[in-house]
C-alpha positions as CSV (number, residue, x, y, z in Angstrom):
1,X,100.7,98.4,39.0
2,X,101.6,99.9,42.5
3,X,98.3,99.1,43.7
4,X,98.6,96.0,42.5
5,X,102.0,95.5,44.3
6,X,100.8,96.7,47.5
7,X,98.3,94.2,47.8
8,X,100.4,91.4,47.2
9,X,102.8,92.8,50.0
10,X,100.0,92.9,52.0
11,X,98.9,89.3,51.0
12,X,102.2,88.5,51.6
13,X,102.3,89.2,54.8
14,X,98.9,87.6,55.8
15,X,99.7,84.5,54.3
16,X,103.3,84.0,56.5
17,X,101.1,84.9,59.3
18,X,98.4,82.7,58.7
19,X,100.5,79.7,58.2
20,X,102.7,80.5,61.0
21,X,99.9,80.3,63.4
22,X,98.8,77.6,61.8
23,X,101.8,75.3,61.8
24,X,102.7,76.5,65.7
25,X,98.7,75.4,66.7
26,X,99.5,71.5,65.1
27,X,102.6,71.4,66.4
28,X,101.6,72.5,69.7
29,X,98.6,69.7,69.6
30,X,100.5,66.8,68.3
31,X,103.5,67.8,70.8
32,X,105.7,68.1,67.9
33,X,108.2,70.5,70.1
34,X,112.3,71.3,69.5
35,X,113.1,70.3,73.1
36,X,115.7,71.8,74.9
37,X,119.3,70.7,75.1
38,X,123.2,71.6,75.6
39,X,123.1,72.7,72.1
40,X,120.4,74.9,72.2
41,X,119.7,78.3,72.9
42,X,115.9,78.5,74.0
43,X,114.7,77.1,77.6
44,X,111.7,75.6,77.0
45,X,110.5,73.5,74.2
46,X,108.9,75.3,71.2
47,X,107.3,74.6,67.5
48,X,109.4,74.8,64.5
49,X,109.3,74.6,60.6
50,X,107.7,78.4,60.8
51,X,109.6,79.3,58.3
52,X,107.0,77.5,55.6
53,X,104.9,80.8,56.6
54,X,108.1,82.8,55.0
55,X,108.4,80.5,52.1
56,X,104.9,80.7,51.6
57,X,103.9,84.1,51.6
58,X,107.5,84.1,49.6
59,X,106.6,82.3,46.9
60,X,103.2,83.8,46.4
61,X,105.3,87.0,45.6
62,X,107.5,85.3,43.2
63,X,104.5,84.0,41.6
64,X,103.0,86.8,40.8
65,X,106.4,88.1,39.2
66,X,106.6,84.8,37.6
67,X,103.5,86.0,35.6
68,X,104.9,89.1,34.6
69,X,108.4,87.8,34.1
70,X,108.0,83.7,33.9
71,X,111.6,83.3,32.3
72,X,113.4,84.3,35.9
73,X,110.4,84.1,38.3
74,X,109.3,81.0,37.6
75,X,112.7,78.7,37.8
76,X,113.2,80.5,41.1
77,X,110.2,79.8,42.4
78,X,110.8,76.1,41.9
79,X,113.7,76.1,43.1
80,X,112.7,78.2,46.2
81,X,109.6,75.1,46.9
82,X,112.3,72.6,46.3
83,X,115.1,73.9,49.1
84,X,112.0,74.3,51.3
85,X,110.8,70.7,51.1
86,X,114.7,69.8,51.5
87,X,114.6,71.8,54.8
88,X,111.2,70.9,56.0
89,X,112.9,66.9,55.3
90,X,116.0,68.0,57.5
91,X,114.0,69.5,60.1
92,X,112.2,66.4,60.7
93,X,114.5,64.1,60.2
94,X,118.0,64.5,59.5
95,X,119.3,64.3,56.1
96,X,123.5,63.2,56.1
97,X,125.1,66.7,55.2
98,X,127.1,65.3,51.8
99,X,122.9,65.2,50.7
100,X,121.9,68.5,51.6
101,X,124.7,70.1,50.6
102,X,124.6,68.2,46.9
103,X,120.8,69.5,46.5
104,X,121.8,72.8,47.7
105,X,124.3,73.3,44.7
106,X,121.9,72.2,42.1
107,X,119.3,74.8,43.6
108,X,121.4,77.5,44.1
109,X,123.2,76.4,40.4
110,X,119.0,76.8,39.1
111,X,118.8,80.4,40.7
112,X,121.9,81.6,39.4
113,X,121.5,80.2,35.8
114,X,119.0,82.1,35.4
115,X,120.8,85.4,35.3
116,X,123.4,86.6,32.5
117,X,126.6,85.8,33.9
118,X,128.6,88.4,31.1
119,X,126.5,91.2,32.8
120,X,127.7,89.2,36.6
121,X,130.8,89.5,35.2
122,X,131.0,92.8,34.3
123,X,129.7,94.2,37.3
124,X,131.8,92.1,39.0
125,X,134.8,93.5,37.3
126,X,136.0,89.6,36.9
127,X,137.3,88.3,33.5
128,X,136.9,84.6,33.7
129,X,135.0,82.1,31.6
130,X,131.3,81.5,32.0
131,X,131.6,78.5,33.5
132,X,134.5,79.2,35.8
133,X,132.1,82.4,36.6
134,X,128.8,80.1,37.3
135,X,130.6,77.7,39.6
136,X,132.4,80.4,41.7
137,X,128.9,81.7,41.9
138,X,127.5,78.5,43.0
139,X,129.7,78.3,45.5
140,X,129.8,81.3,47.1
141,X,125.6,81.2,47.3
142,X,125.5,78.0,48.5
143,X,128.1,79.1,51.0
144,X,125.5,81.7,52.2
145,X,122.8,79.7,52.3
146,X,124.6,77.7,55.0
147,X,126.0,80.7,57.0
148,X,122.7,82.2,57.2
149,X,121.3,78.9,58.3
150,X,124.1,78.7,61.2
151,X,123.2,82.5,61.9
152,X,119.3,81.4,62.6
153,X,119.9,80.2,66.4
154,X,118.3,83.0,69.1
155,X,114.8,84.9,68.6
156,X,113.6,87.4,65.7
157,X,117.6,87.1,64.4
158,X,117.4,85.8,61.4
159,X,113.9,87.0,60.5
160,X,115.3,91.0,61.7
161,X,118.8,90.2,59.1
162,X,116.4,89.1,56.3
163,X,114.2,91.8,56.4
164,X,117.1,94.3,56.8
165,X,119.0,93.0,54.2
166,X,115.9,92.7,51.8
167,X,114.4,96.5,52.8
168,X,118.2,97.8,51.7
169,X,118.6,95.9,48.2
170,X,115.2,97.8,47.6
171,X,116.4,101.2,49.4
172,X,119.5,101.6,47.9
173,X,118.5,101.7,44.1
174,X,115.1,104.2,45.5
175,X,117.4,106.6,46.6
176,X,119.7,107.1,43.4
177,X,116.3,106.7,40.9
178,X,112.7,106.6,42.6
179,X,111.0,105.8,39.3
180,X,112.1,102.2,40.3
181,X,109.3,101.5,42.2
182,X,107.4,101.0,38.9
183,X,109.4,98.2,37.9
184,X,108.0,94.7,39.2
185,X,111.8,93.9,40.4
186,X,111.6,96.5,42.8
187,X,108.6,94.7,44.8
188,X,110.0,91.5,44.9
189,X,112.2,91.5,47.8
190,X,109.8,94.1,49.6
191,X,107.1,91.3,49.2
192,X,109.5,88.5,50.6
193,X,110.6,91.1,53.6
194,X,106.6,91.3,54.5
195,X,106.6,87.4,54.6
196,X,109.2,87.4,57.1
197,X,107.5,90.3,59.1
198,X,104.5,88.1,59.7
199,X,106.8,84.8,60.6
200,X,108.3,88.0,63.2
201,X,105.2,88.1,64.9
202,X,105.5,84.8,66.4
203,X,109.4,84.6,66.2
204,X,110.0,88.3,68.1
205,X,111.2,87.3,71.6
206,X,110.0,85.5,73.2
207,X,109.6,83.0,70.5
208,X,106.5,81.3,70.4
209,X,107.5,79.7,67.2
210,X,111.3,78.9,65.4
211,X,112.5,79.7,62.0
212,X,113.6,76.2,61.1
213,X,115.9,75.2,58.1
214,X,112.6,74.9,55.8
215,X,112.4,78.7,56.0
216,X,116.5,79.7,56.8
217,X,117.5,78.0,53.8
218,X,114.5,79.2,51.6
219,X,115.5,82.7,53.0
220,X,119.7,82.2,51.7
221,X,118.3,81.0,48.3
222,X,116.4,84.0,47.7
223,X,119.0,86.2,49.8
224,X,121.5,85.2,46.7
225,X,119.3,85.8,44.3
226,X,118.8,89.2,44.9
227,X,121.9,90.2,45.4
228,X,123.0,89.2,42.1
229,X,119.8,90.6,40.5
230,X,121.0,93.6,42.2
231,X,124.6,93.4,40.1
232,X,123.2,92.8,37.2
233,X,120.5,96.0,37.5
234,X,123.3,97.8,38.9
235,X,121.7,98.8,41.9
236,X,124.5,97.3,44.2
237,X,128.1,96.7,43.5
238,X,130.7,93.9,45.7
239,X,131.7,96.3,48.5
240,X,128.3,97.5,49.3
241,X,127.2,93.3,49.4
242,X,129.8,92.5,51.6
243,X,129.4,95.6,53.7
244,X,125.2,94.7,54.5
245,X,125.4,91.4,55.9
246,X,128.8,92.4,57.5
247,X,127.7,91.9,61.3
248,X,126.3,88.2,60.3
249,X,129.3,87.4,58.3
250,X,131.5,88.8,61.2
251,X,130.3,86.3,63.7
252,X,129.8,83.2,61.2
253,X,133.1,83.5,59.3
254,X,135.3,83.5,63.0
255,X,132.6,81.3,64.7
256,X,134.3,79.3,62.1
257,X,137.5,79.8,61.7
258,X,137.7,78.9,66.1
259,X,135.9,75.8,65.0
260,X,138.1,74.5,62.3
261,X,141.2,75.7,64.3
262,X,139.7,73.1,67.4
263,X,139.4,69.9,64.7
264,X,135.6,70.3,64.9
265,X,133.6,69.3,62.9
266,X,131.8,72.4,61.6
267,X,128.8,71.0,59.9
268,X,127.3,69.9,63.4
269,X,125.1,71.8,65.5
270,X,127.0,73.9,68.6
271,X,126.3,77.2,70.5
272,X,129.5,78.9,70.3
273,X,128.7,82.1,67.5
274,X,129.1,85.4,69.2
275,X,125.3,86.1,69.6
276,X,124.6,83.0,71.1
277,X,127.6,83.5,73.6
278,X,126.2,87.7,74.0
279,X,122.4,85.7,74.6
280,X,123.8,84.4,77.4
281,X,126.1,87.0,78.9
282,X,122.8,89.5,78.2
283,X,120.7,86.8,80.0
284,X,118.0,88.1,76.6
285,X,117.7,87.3,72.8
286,X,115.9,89.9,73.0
287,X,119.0,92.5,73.4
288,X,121.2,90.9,71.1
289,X,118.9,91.0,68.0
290,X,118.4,94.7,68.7
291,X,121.9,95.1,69.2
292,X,123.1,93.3,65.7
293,X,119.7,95.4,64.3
294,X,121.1,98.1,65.5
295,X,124.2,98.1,63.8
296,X,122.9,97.3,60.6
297,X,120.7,100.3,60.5
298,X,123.1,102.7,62.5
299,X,126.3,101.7,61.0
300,X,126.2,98.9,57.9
301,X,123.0,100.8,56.0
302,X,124.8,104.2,55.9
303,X,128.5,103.1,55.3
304,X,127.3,101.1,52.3
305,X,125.3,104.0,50.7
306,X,128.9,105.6,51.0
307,X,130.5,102.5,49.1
308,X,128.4,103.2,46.3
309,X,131.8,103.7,44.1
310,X,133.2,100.7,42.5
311,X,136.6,102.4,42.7
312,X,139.1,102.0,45.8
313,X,136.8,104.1,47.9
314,X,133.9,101.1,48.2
315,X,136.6,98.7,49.0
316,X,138.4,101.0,51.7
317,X,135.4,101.0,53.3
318,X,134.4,97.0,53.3
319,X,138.0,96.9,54.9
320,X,137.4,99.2,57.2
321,X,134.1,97.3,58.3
322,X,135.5,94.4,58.3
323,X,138.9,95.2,60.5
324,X,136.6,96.4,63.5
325,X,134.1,93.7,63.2
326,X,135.7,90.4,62.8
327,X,137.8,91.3,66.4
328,X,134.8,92.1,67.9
329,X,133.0,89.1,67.0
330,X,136.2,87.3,67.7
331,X,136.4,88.5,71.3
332,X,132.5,88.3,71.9
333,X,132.7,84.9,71.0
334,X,135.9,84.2,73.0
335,X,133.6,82.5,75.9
336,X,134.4,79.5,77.5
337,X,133.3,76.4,75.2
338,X,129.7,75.0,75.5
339,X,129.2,71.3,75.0
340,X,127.1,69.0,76.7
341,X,129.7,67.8,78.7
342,X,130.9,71.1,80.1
343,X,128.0,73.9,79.7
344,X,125.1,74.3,81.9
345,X,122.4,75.8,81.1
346,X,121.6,79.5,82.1
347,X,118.2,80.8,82.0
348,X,117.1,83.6,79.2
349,X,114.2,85.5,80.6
350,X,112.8,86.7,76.9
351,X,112.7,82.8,76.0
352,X,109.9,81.4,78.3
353,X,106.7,81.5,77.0
């Protein structure tokens, strides 16, 4: 069975490459390029939609657990192709947000209905009806899905979080019982971490491809998913989920917050998040994905082995995370605003091709 596993982490990975390549070369011979403007973040125009290499080599991982486990594998692997059609749609051509968002739900409601929500609810330490549990969940994942599709806007950033995030759902339970590895569950996210490693390739700075919402929003689908797989195997607990994607969550939820405080209207695209504002102060996207990398490995990953107690400890810690972070990312996104009346445009070195 590990053998087996291996290989389709391996396949996985050869796949999102594959297609990758393959989407950049037709893009780059029909022209079909993500020009550059005051909203953007890259200098020269690029291919995008490479993220149907992720939700490819993705979903030939859930498929295989889908014939091992086709009661749970199988609606989310459905429901995975469906999100990533809806993105590939958007990418092209823009679907009116009160759409996407309604589609969203549904999926996200498929993905979490699979799951038993009085085990959620336990682990959760929540006493509330199913259904008042279920939409809470709904909205919460779909919620995520959007953040990490806001958080996908500078080289490798996204793909680097996804993996992280992935690699530590699958860590985390190794390190208290390794005889996990035997159980398919344990693979899946591992297998969807390769998929992103070979979209990397082409998406490490300097891009030579983009992410685009057909593989971002594939990418928060299955990001929920695990993550409330991991409650319900009791591998993870709250505090150690909000502690992982802390440094994205930092940045999006005040990126946010400025917004709506302005009268903006937060649905539209802008370049005011703190890594986009630290791209340009670094004059790299190269530096800043290393940088947020470089907390989630030096700081997030070992602080939320430490939160591994439901109790008051896990939550001092989240706190604690969370009351050094949010100012930062407040005052790294404190720039002066950048719209296409006022910005100009500032070269990136690590974004020409």
């Amino acid at each position: 069975m590990l053998l087996t596993a291996l290989l389709v982490t391996v396949a996985a990975f050869i796949v999102a490459l594959a297609i990758t390549s393959v989407v950049r070369q037709r893009a780059l011979s029909r022209g079909e390029l993500e020009q550059v403007n005051a909203r953007s973040s890259h200098v020269v125009p690029t291919p995008s939609s490479g993220g149907i290499g992720i939700a490819t080599g993705g979903t030939l991982v859930t498929l295989a657990i889908a014939y091992l486990q086709p009661w749970v594998g199988m609606p989310v692997a459905i429901a995975g192709i469906l999100i990533a059609i809806l993105g590939y749609v958007d990418d092209r051509r823009h679907i009116p947000a009160r759409w996407r968002l309604g589609a969203q739900i549904i999926l996200v409601g498929v993905v979490v209905s699979v799951l038993p929500l009085d085990v959620l609810s336990t682990a959760l330490g929540i006493a509330m009806p199913d259904m008042v549990l279920f939409v809470l969940l709904v909205i919460a994942g779909a919620f995520w899905l959007n953040l990490f599709n806001f958080m996908d806007g500078i080289d490798g950033l996204a793909a680097s979080e996804a993996i992280f995030l992935l690699l530590a759902l699958t860590l985390l339970p190794f390190l208290i019982s390794p005889a996990v590895m035997i159980h398919p569950s344990f693979w899946w996210p591992v297998g969807v971490a390769a998929a992103c490693g070979g979209f990397l390739v082409l998406n490490w700075p300097p891009a030579k491809i983009f992410m685009g919402d057909v593989g971002s929003t594939w990418l928060g689908l299955m990001l929920t998913f695990f993550a409330l797989l991991g409650l319900v195997m009791g591998s993870v607990n709250l505090p150690q989920l909000l502690i992982l994607p802390a440094a994205f969550l930092a940045d999006a939820l005040t990126t946010l917050g400025r917004r709506l405080a302005r009268g903006e209207r937060v649905y539209e695209a802008h370049r005011r998040h703190a890594y986009q504002l630290l791209a340009l102060r670094f004059g790299s996207h190269r530096k800043v994905t290393l940088l947020y990398m470089a907390i989630n490995v030096v700081v997030l990953l070992p602080l939320t082995w430490h939160a591994r107690d439901l109790g008051a400890v896990g939550w001092l810690v989240a706190l604690a995370v969370y009351a050094v972070l949010v100012p930062a990312a407040w005052w790294a996104g404190a720039g002066r605003p950048l719209d296409p009346q006022s910005d100009e445009e500032r070269p990136e070195p690590d974004n020409r091709q």
